[in-house]
N, C-alpha and C positions, 0 to 999 in steps of 0.2 A: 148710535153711530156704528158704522161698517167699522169690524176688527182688520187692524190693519194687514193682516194677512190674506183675509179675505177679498175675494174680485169683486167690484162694483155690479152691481145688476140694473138692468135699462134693458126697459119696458119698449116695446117696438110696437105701433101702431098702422096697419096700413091691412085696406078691403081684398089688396092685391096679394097672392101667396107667394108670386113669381119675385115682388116686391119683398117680402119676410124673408127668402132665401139670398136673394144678394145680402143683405143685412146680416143675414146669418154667415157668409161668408166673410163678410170685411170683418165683425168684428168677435164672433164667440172666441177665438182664440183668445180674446184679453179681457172679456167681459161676461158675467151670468149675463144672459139672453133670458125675457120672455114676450112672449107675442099672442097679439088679440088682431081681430082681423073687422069689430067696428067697435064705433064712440063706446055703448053701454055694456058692451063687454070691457074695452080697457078699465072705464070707472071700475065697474067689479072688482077685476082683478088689483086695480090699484087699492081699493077700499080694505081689502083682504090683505094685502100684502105690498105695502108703498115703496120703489122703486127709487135707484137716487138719482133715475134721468130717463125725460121718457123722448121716444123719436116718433115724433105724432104726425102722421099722413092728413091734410085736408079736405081733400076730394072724395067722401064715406058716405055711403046710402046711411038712411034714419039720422044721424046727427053726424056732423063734418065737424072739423079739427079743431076749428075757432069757438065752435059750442062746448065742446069737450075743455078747450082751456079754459073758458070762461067757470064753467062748473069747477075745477081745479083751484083753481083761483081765488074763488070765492069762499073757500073750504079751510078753515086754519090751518088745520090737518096736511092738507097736500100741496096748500099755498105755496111753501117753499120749494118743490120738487121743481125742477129747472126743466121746461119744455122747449124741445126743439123739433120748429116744422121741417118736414121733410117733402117737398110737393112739387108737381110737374106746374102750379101754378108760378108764371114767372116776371109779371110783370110786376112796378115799383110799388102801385098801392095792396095788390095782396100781403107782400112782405111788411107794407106799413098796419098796415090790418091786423096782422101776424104779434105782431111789438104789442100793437094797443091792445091785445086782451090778453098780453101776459109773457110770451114768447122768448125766449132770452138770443133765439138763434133762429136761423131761417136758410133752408139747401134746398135748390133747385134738384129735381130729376132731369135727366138721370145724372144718377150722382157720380162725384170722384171720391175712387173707396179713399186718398190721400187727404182729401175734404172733410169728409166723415170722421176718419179716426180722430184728426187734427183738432176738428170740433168740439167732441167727445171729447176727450181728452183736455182738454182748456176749459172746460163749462165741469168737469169733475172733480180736475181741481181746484175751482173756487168752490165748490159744493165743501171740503175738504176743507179751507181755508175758514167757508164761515162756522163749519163745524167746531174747530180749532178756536174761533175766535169767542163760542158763545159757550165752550167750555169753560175758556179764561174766566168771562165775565161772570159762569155759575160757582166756579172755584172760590172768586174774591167775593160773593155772596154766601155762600158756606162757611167760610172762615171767619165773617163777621157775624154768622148765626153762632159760630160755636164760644166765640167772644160773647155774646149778648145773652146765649143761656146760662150765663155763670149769676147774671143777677137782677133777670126778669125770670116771669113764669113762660114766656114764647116769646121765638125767633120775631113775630110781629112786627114788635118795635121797628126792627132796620125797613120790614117793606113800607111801613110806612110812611116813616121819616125819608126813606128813599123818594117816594112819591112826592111827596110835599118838596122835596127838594128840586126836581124837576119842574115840578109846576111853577115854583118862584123862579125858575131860572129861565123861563120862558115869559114869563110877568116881566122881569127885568129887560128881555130884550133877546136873550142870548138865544144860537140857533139851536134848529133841534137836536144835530149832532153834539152840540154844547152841551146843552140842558142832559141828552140821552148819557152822556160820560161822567155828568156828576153823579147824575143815579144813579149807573154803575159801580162808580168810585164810593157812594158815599157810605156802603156797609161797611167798607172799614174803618170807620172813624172810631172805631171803640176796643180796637183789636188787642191795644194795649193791656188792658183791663185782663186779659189771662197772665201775665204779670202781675196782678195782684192777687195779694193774701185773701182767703175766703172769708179770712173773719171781720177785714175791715171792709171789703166788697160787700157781705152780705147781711151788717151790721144797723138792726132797726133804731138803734138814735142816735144822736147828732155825734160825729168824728169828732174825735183829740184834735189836737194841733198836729200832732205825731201823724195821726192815721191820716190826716187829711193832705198832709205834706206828699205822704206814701202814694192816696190815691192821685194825687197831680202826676205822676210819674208814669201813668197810665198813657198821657200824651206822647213822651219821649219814647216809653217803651214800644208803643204805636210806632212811630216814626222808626225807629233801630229795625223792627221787623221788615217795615214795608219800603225801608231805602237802597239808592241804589240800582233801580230797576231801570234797564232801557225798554217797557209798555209806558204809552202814555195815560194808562189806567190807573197803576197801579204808584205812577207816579203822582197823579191827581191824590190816590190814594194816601198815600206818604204827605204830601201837606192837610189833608184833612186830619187825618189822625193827630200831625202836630199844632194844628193851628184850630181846633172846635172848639176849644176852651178861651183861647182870648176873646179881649171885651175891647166894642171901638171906644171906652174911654182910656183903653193903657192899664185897665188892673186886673188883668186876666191873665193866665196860666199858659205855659212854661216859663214866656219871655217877655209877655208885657208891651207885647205890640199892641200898636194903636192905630183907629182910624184904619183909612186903605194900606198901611202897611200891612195889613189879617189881606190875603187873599179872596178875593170878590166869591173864589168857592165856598171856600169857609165860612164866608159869611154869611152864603147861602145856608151852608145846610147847619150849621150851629142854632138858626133861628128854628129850622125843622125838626130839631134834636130837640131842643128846647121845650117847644110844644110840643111834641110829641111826651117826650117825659112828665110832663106836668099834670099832660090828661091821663096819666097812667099808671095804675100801683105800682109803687115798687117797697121795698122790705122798710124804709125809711120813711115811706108816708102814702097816706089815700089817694085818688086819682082829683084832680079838679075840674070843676066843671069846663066847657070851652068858655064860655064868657068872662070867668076868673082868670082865665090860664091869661087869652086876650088884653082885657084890662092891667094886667104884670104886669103882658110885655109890652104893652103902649108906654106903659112909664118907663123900660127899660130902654125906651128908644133914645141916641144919645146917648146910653150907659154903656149898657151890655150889647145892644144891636144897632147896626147900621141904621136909622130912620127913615131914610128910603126905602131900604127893606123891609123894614116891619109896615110899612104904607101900603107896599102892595102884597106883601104876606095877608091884611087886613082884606084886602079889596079880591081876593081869590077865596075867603074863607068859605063860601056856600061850597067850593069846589075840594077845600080840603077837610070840610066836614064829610063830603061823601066818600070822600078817599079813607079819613079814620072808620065810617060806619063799615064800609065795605072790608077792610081788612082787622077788624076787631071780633077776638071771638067770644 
């Protein structure tokens, strides 16, 4: 991410030189400038050194502007970089052309430098915006790693209890924005757990009454850290941490809620936590097989889990077996 003291830099595109110096007039005063003059030279230079906005000309001997975004595009890497045409083509379908392989913006020549800046300027800072926003969501990822290496051997666990929690929440119905915020959300379900004592956290046989009281408190502790917050992330977050441990029959931890009183998240990812922990060492026992782990929670359906849920938790399992192979190391 650009230090914010730093000027943004945007990449100019255009065969035309006459073209590169108006540009360089409207904007080097408030921006690094840099400038290619066709398609396989910008790729170069973007390749080398990626740009947080590029102002791509159309109209380019060997590859023109639409091919250039497409390559872009296509690219994980550069995928995100926000391209704006900038071209004397001016009729409706160029500009629709322009959208459909990638385009975020579209200025006719010849341009209004008050067009330009104004553009610029609005397309950098959502650039900004989602920088901000995928910091958030790397932050409340880290903070549940640092929770979770207190009593596994890798951060693991959370990505892929995160996965499996998405998946089920897209099985159930919910949309992708849905399903994408629990994922987000669900690293912190265990954040609590740095509240607890090393020796009953990392303790290989079975808790006291004492210790185990202790470790329940891991929910609350959870919930105290992550309340409070006006993000809807982090809010999500704050009921998972409190509510992973209850059971839909009412004898589950903190409070003993039952049924859909447990939030439909929760239920989600408790079932993901679940399995995931079962198939996986921890100081307190071997890993189980997925067949074993499975067959548990079929019978805990009705107990401990929503049985709808565990229905179609079942019916995604080819899908969340490749998601355990692919993040196990």
């Amino acid at each position: 991410m650009e230090q914010l003291n730093e000027r943004a830099r945007i990449l100019v595109v255009d065969d035309e030189p006459a073209n590169l110096k108006v540009m360089r007039q409207v904007l080097a005063n408030e921006y690094r400038l840099s400038f290619a003059k066709s398609g396989p030279l910008a790729l170069q230079l973007i390749k080398n050194d990626p740009p947080q906005l590029i102002l791509l000309d159309i109209m380019m001997p060997d590859m023109n502007g639409f091919e250039v975004c497409k390559i872009l595009k296509a690219d994980p890497n550069t995928a995100h970089i926000p391209v704006i045409f900038v071209t004397a083509l001016a009729h409706e379908q160029d500009e629709s052309a322009g959208f459909a392989v990638g385009g975020v913006d579209y200025i006719t020549k010849p341009i209004s430098p008050a067009i330009v800046k104004a553009r610029v300027k609005t397309h950098l800072s959502l650039v900004q915006a989602e920088q901000l926003k995928q910091a958030h969501v790397d932050l409340v990822e880290r903070l549940g790693r640092a929770a979770e290496y207190k009593d596994t051997d890798t951060g693991e666990h959370i990505v892929r209890m995160s996965q499996y929690s998405k998946l089920l929440a897209l099985a159930y119905g919910l949309s992708e924005q849905q399903a994408e915020l629990i994922k987000q959300a669900a690293p912190m379900h265990d954040v609590g757990k740095i509240g607890i004592p090393d020796a009953i956290l990392l303790k290989p046989g079975r808790l006291t009454a004492d210790e185990f009281a202790c470790m329940q408190q891991h929910a609350v502790i959870g919930a105290k850290i992550l309340a409070n917050s006006s993000s809807p992330l982090l809010q999500l977050a704050h009921t998972l941490a409190l509510e992973h441990h209850e059971k839909w029959d009412g004898s589950g931890y903190p409070y003993g809620l039952k049924a859909e009183q447990i939030s439909l998240e929760a239920r989600i990812v408790m079932i993901a936590d679940v399995f995931d922990a079962l198939t996986s060492v921890r100081p307190y026992k071997k890993a189980w097989s997925v067949n074993d782990a499975i067959e548990f929670m079929s019978q805990q359906a009705g107990k401990h889990f929503d049985p709808r849920l565990i229905g179609l938790f079942i019916e995604q399992l080819d899908n969340i077996v490749a998601i355990r192979d692919a993040y196990s190391h």
